[in-house]
N, C-alpha and C positions, 0 to 999 in steps of 0.2 A: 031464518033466512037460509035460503037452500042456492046450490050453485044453478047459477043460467044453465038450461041446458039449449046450448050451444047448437045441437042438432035441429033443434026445433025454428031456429030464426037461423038456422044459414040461407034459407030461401030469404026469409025477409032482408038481411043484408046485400043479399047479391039484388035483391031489384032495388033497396033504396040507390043502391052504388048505379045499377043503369038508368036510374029515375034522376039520378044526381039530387038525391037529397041529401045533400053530406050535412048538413047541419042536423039533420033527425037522425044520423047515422054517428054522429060523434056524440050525440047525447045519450046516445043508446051505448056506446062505448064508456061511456064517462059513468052510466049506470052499474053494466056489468062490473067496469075498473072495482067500483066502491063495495059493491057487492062482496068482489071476490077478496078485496083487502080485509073488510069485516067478517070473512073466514078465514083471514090466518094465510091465505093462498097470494102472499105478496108479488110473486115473479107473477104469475100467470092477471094479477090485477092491474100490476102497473103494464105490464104489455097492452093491453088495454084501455089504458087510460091513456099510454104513450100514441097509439093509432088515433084517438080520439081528439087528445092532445094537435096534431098535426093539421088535423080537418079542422077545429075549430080555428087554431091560427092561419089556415089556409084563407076560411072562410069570415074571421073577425068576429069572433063571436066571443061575449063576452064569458061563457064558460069557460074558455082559456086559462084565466086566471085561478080559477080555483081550480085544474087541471092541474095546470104548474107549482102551485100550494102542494097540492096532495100529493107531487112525486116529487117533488123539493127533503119534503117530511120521510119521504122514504128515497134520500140519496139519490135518485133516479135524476135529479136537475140541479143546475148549481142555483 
């Protein structure tokens, strides 16, 4: 497992954000989150999953939940 590189979908983020697809944008979040946590890269994962976190509760999605698990588990939520 290799870290996102980050560079390569910032285009893709900036047009789902003006496509307003926030649900395929906070999955994509909730992906990298997990990603970077299964390297060890806790701060920079749960940031992440925290962005993502937000879209899905914006948006009621049931990803949420296990959003909220995964940064519960790492202090990040009571």
């Amino acid at each position: 497992m290799s870290i996102p590189d980050f560079e390569k979908y910032n285009q893709l983020v900036l047009d789902l954000f003006e496509k307003e697809k926030f649900e395929e944008l906070a999955c994509l979040y909730l992906e990298w989150g997990k990603r970077l946590l299964a390297l060890g890269k806790s701060d920079e994962g749960c940031f992440f999953l925290t962005q993502g976190y937000v879209l899905a509760l914006e948006h009621g999605m049931k990803e949420a939940v296990e959003i909220y698990e995964i940064l519960k588990n790492h202090e990040r939520e009571d």
